[in-house]
Residue frames relative to the residue before (quaternion, step in Angstrom):
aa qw qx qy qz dx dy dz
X 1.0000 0.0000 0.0000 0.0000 0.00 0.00 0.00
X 0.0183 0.7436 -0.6680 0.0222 3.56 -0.90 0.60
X 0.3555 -0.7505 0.5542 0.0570 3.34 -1.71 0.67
X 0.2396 0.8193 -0.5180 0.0544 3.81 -0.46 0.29
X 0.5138 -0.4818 0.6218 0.3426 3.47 -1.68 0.31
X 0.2428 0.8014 -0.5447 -0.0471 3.58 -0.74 0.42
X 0.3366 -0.7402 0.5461 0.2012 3.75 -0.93 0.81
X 0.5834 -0.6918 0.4188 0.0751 2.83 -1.61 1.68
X 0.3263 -0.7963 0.4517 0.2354 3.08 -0.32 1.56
X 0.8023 -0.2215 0.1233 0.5404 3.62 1.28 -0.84
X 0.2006 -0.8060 0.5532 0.0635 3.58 -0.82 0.71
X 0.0089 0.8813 -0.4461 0.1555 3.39 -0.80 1.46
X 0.5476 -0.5891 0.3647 0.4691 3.61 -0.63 0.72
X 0.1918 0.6692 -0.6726 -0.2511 3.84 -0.52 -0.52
X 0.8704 -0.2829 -0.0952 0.3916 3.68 -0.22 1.36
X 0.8519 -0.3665 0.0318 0.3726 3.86 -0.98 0.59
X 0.5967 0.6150 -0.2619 0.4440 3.22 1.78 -0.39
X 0.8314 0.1805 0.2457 0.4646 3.16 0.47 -2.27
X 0.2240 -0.7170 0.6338 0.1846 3.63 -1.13 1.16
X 0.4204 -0.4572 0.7090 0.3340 3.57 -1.96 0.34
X 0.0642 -0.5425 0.8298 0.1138 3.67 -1.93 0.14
X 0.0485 -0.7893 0.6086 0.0651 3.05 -1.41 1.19
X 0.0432 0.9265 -0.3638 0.0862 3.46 -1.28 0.61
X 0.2260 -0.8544 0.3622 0.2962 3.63 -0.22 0.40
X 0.2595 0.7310 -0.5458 0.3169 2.74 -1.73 0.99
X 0.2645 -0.8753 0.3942 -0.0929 2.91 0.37 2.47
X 0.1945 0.5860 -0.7102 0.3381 3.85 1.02 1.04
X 0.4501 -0.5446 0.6779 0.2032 3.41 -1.68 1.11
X 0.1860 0.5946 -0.7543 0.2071 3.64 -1.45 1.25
X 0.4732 -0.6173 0.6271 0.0423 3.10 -2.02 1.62
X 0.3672 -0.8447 0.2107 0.3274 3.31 -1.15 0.50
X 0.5067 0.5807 -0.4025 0.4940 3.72 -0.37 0.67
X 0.4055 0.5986 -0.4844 0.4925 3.68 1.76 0.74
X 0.3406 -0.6765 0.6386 0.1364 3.11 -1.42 0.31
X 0.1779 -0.6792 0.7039 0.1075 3.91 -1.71 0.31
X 0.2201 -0.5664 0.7771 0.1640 3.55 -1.63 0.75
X 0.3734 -0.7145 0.5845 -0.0922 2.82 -1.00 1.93
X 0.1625 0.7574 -0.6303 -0.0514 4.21 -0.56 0.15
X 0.1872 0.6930 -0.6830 -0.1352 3.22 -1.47 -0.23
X 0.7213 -0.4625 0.3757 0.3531 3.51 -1.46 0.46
X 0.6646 0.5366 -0.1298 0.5035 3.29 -0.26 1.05
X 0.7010 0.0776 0.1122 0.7000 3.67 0.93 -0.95
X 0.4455 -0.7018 0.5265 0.1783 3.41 -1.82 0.70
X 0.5889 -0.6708 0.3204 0.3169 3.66 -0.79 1.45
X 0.1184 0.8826 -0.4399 0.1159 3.37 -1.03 1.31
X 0.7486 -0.5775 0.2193 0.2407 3.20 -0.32 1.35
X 0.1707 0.8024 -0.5349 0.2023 3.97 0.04 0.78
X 0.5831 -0.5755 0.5590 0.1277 3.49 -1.49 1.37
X 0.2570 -0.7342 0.6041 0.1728 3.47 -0.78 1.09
X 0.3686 -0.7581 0.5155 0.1540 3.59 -0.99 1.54
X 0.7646 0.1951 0.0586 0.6115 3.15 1.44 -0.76
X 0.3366 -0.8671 0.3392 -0.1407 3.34 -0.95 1.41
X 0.4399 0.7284 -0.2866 0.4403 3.05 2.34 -0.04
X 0.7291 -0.3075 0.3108 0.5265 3.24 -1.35 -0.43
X 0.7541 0.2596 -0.2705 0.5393 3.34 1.62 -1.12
X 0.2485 -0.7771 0.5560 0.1589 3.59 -0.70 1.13
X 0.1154 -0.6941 0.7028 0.1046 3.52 -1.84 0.15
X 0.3620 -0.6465 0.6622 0.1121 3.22 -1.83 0.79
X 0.1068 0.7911 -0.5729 -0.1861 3.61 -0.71 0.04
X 0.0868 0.6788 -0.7256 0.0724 3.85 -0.75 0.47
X 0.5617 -0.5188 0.6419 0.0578 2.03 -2.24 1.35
X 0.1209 -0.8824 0.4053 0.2060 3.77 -0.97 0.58
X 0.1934 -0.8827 0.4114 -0.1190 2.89 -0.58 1.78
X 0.8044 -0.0238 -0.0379 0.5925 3.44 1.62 -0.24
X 0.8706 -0.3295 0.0219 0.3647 3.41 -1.22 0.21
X 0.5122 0.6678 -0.2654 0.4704 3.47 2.17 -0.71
X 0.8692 0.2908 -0.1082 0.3851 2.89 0.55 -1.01
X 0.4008 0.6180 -0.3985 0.5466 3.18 1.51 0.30
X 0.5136 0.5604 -0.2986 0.5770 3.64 0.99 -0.89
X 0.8508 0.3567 -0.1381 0.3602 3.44 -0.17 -1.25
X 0.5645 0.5622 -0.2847 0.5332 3.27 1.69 -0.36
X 0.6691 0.4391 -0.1710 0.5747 3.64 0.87 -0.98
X 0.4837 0.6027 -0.4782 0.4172 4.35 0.78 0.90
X 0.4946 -0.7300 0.4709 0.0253 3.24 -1.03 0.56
X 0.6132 -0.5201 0.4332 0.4072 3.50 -0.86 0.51
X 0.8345 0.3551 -0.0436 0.4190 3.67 -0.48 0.27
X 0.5844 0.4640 -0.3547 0.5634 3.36 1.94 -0.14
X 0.5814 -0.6248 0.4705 0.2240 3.36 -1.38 1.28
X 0.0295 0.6854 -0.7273 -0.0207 4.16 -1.41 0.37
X 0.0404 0.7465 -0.5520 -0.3693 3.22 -1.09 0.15
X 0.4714 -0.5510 0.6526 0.2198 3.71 -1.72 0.28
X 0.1455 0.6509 -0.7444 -0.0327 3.16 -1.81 0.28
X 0.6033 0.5599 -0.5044 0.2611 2.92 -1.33 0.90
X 0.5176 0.3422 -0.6272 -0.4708 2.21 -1.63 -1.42
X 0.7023 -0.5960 0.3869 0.0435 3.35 -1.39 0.70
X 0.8781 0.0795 0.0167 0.4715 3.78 -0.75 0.42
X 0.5670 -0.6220 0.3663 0.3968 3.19 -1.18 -0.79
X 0.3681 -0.6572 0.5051 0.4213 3.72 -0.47 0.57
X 0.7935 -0.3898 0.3714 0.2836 3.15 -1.77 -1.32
X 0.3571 -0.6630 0.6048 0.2591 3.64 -0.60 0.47
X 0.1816 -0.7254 0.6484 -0.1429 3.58 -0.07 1.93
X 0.5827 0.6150 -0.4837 0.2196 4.11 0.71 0.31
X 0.5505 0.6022 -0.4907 0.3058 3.68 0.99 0.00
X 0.5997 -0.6321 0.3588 0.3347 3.74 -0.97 0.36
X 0.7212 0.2406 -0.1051 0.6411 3.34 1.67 -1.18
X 0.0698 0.8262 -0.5320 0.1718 3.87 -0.90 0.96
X 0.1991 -0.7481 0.6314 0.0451 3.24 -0.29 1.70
X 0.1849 -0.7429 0.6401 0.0640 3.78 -1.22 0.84
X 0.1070 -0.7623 0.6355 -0.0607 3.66 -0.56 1.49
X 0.0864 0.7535 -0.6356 0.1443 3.48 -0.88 1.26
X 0.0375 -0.8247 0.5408 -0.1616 2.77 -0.70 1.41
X 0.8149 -0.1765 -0.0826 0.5458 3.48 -0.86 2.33
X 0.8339 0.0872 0.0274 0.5443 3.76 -0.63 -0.50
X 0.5766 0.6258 -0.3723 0.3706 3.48 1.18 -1.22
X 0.5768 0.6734 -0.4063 0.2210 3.38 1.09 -1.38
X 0.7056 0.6231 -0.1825 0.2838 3.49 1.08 -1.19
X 0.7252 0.4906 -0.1204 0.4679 3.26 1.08 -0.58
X 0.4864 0.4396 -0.3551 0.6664 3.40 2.21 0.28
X 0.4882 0.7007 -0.4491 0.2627 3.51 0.28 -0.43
X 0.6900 0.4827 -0.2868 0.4568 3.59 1.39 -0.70
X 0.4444 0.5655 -0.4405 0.5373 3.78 1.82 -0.50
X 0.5021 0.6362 -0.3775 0.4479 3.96 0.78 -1.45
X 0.8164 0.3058 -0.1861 0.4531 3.75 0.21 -1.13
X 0.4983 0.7479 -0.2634 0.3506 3.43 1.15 -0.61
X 0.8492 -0.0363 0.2223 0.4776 2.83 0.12 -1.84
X 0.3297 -0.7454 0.4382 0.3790 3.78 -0.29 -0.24
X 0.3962 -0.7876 0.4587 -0.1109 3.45 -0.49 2.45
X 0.1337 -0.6017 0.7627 0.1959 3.12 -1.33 -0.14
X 0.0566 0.8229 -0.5598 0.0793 4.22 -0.65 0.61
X 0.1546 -0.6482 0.7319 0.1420 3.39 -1.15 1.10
X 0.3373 -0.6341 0.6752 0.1681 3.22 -1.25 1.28
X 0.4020 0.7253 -0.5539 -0.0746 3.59 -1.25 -0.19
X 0.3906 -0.7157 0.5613 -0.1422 2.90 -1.90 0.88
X 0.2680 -0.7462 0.5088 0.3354 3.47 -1.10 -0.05
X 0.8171 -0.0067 -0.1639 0.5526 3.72 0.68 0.69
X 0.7540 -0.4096 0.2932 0.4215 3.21 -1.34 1.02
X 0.7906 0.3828 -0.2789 0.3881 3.55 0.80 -1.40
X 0.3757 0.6566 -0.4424 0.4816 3.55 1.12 0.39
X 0.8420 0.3074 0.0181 0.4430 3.34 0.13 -1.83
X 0.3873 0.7065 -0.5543 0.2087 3.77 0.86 -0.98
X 0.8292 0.2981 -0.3579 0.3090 4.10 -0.26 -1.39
X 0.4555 0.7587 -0.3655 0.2886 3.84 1.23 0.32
X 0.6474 0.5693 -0.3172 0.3951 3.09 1.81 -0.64
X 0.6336 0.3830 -0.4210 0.5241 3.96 0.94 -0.84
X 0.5540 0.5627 -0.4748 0.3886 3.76 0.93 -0.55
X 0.6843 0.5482 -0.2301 0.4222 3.71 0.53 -0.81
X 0.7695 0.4245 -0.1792 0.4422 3.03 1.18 -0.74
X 0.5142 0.6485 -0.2585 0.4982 3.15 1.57 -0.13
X 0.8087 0.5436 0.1028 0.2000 2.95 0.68 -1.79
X 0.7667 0.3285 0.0076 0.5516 2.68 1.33 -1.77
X 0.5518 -0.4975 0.4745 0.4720 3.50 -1.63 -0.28
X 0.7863 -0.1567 0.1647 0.5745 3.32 0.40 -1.41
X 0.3065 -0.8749 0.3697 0.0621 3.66 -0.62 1.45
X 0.0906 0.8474 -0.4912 -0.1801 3.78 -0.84 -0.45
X 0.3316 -0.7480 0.5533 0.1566 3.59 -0.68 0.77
X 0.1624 0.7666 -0.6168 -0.0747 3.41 -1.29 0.30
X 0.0263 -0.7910 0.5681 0.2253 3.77 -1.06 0.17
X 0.5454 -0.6307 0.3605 0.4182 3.62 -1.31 0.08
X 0.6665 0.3098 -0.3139 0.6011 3.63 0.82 0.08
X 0.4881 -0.7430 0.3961 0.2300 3.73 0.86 1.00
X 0.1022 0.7572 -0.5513 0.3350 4.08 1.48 0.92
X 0.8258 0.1149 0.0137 0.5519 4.24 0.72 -0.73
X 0.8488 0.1074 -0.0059 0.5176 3.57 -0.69 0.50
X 0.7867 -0.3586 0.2885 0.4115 3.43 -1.32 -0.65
X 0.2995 -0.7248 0.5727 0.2386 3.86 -0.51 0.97
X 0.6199 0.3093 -0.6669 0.2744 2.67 -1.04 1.65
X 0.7009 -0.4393 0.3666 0.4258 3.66 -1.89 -0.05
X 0.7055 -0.3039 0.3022 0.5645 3.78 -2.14 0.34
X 0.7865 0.4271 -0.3677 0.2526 3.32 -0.32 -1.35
X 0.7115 0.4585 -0.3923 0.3600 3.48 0.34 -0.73
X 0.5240 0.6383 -0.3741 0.4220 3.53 1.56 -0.49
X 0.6854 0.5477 -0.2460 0.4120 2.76 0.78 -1.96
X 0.9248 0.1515 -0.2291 0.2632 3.90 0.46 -0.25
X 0.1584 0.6314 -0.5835 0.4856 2.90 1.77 1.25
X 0.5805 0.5039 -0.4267 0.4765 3.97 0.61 -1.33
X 0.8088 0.5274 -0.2127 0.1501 3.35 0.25 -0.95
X 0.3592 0.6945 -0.1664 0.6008 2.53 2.24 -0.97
X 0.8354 0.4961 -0.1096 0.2096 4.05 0.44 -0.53
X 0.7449 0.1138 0.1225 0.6458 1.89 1.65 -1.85
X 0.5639 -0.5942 0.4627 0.3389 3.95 -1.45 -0.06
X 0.0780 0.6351 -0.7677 -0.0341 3.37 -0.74 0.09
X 0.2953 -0.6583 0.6622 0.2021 2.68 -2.48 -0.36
X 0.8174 0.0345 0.0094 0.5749 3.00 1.67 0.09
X 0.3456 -0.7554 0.5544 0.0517 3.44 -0.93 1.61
X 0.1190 -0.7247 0.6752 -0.0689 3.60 -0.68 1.30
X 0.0423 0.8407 -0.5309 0.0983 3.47 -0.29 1.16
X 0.1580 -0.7439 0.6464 0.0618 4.01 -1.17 0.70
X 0.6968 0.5046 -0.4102 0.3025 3.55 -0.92 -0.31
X 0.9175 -0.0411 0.1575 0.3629 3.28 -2.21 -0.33
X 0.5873 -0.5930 0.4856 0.2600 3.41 -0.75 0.71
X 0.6969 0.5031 -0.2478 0.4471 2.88 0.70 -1.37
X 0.7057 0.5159 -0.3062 0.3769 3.46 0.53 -1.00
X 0.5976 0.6077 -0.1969 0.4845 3.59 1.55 -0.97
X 0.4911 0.4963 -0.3731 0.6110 3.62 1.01 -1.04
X 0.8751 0.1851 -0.3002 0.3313 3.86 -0.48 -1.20
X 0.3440 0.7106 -0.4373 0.4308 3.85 1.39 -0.04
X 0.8169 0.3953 -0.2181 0.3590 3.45 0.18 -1.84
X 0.6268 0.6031 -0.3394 0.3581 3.58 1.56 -0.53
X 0.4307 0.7960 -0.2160 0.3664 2.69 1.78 -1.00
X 0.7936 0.3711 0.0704 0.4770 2.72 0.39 -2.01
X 0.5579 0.4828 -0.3785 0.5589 3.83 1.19 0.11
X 0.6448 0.4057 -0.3853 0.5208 3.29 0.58 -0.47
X 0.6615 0.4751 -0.3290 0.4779 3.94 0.41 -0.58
X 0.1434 -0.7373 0.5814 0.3128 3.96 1.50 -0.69
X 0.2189 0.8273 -0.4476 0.2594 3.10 0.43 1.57
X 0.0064 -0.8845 0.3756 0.2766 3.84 0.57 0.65
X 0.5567 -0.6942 0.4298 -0.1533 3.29 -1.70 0.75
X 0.1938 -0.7237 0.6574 0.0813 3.50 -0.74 0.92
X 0.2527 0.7914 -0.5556 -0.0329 3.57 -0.92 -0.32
X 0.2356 -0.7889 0.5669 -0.0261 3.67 -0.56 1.22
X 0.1182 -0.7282 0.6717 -0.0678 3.51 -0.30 1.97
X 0.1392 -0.6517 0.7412 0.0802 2.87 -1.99 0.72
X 0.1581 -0.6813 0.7141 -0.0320 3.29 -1.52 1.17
X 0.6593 -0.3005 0.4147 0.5505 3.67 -2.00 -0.34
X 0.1418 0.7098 -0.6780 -0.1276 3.89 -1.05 0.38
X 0.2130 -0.7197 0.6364 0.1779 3.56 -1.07 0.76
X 0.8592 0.2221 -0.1079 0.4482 3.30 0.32 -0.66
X 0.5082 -0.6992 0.4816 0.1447 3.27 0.75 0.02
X 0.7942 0.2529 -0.2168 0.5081 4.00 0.96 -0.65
X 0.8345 -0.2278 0.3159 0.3897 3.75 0.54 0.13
X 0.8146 0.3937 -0.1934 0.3795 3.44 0.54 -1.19
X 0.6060 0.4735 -0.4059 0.4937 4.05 0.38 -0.18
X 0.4037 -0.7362 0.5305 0.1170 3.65 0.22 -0.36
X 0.7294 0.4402 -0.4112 0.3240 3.62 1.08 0.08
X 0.4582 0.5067 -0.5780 0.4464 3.40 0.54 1.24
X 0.2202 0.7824 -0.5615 0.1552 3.78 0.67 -0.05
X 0.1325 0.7185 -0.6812 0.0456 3.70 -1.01 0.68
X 0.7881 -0.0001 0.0080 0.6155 3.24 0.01 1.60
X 0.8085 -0.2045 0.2553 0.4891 3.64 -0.85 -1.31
X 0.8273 0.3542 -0.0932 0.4260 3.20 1.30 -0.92
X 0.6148 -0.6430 0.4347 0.1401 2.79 -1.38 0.95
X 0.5271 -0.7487 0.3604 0.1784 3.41 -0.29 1.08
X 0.6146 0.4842 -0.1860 0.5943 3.39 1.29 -1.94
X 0.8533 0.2902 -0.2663 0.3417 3.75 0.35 -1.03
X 0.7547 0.4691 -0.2234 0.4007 3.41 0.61 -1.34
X 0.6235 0.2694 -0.2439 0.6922 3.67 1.87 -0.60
X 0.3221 0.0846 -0.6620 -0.6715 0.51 -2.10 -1.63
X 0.5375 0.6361 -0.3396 0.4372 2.82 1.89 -0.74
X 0.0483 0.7272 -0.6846 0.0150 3.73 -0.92 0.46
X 0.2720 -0.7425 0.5691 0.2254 3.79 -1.26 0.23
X 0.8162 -0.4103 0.1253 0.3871 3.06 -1.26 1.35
X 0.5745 0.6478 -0.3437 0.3636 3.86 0.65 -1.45
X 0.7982 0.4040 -0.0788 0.4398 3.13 0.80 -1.91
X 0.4722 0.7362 -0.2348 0.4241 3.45 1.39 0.26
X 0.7171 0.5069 0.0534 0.4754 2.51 0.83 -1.73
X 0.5642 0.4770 -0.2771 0.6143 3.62 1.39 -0.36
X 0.7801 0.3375 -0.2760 0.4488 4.20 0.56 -0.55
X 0.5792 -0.6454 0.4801 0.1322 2.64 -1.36 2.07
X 0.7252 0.4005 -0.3949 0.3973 3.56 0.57 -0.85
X 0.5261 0.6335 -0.5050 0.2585 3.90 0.78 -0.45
X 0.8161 -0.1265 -0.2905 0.4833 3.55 -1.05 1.98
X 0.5699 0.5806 -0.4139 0.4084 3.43 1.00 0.55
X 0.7802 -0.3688 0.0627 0.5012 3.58 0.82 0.27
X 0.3138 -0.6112 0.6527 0.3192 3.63 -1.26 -0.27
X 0.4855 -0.4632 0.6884 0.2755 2.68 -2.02 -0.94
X 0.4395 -0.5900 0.6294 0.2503 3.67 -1.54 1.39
X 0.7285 -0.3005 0.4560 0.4137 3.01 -2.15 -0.56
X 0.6567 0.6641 -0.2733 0.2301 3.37 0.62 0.11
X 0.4551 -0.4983 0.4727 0.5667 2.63 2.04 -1.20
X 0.5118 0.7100 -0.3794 0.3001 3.91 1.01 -1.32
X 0.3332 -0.6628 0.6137 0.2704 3.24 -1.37 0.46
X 0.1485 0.8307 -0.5363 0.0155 3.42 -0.61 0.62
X 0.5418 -0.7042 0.4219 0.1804 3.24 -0.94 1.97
X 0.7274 -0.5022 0.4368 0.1669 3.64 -1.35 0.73
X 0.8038 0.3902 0.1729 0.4144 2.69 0.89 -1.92
C-alpha cells in the first residue's frame, strides 16, 4: 500500500451519470483493485481503478454529497489516494467473457487493456452506456451492448445478454462488475450453466485494509479478501443480494 498527494491531470464527464479523474502515479496495481480517494472538503471513499498505468483513473457515478465534491474539481486541483487495494482479477483463462454493468462498466476497462476480451456492456439508457461503444470497439474481440429501455443495442437486461453470448459462444470464464442485483441473478445464471466466474462486490469500506469491519459479507472482508471473489466463494455468502452493512456497522436488508 502506498499513499500520495497527487495532481489532477484532468477531470471529465464519461457520460450523463459519472466523471473519470485522471492522474499520475506509477504505484503498480492489477485490475479489479480499488483506491480510497480524499480530498479537503468531503469524506474518504473507496473507488475502482478504471485505469492501471503509470497514468491512473477513477470513475464514479454521482450519487451523493462525496462525489458531487469530487465531481465539481478541476484540472490542477490536488487529492490524495492510497492504495491500491484488495484483490484484482485472475486474467489466466484463455477464453473470458467480460459483463459490465452501468458504473460496473468502469472498473473492467483495465481487463479490456489487459488481455484480449469479448464484453457485453449494459445499461439502462444509451446515456448510461453511450462511451462503451468506441471503447468496445477498440478494445475488444467481439462486443455487445444492451440497455433496459432498449435506447442502445438490444432491449433487454446483462443477464439475458449475457446468455444469448453464451448461447453462441465458449468461454472459460465470466468476469463480471455492476449492480448487485444484476450479479445475484448473473451468478445463478451462470451456476446453472457450471459456468466459472469473477465477480467484484462493493460494500461500506472505511478503511480499505481489513481492520474496521464495516464491509463484512459473511466472514469476509470485502476491502481485503475481495472485492474480486470467484463464483464458488460466492455462492457460499448468506448475505450476497440480501443486504449490507451502514456506516454503522448495521445490518441492513436489500429488500
Amino acid at each position: 500500500m502506498s499513499e500520495a498527494v497527487v495532481v489532477i491531470k484532468s477531470i471529465e464527464d464519461t457520460n450523463a451519470y459519472s466523471r473519470t479523474i485522471r492522474f499520475d502515479w506509477d504505484v503498480p496495481a492489477r485490475p479489479g483493485q480499488f483506491l480510497m480517494v480524499w480530498a479537503p472538503g468531503m469524506e474518504e471513499i473507496p473507488l475502482s481503478l478504471s485505469s492501471v498505468d503509470d497514468e491512473k483513473s477513477v470513475t464514479f457515478k454521482i450519487i451523493g454529497d462525496d462525489t458531487r465534491f469530487l465531481g465539481s474539481l478541476k484540472a490542477g486541483d490536488r487529492i490524495r489516494v492510497r492504495g491500491p487495494y484488495g484483490n484484482g482479477y485472475d486474467l489466466s483463462a484463455e477464453r473470458i467473457l467480460v459483463v459490465g454493468g452501468g458504473i460496473g462498466i468502469a472498473p473492467i476497462l483495465p481487463v479490456l487493456r489487459a488481455k484480449k476480451v469479448d464484453a457485453v456492456f449494459a445499461a439502462r439508457d444509451s446515456k448510461e452506456v453511450a462511451y462503451a461503444d468506441p471503447i468496445g470497439g477498440e478494445l475488444c474481440g467481439q462486443y455487445w451492448i444492451c440497455t433496459d429501455d432498449g435506447s442502445m443495442g438490444e432491449h433487454c437486461n446483462a443477464v439475458q445478454m449475457t446468455e444469448k453470448v453464451l448461447d453462441a459462444n465458449e468461454y472459460d470464464m465470466v468476469i463480471a462488475c455492476g449492480p448487485e442485483v444484476m450479479l445475484f441473478f448473473l451468478l445463478k445464471m451462470l451456476n446453472s450453466r457450471n459456468m466459472k466466474c469473477q465477480m467484484s462486490l462493493e460494500r461500506h469500506m472505511k478503511c480499505g485494509a481489513g481492520i474496521c469491519g464495516a464491509c463484512m459479507m459473511d466472514s469476509h472482508r470485502v476491502c481485503k479478501d475481495g472485492p474480486v471473489f470467484t463464483g464458488e466463494q460466492i455462492s457460499q455468502m448468506k448475505d450476497f443480494g440480501r443486504g449490507g452493512r451502514d456506516a454503522t456497522g448495521t445490518f441492513v436488508s436489500f429488500r
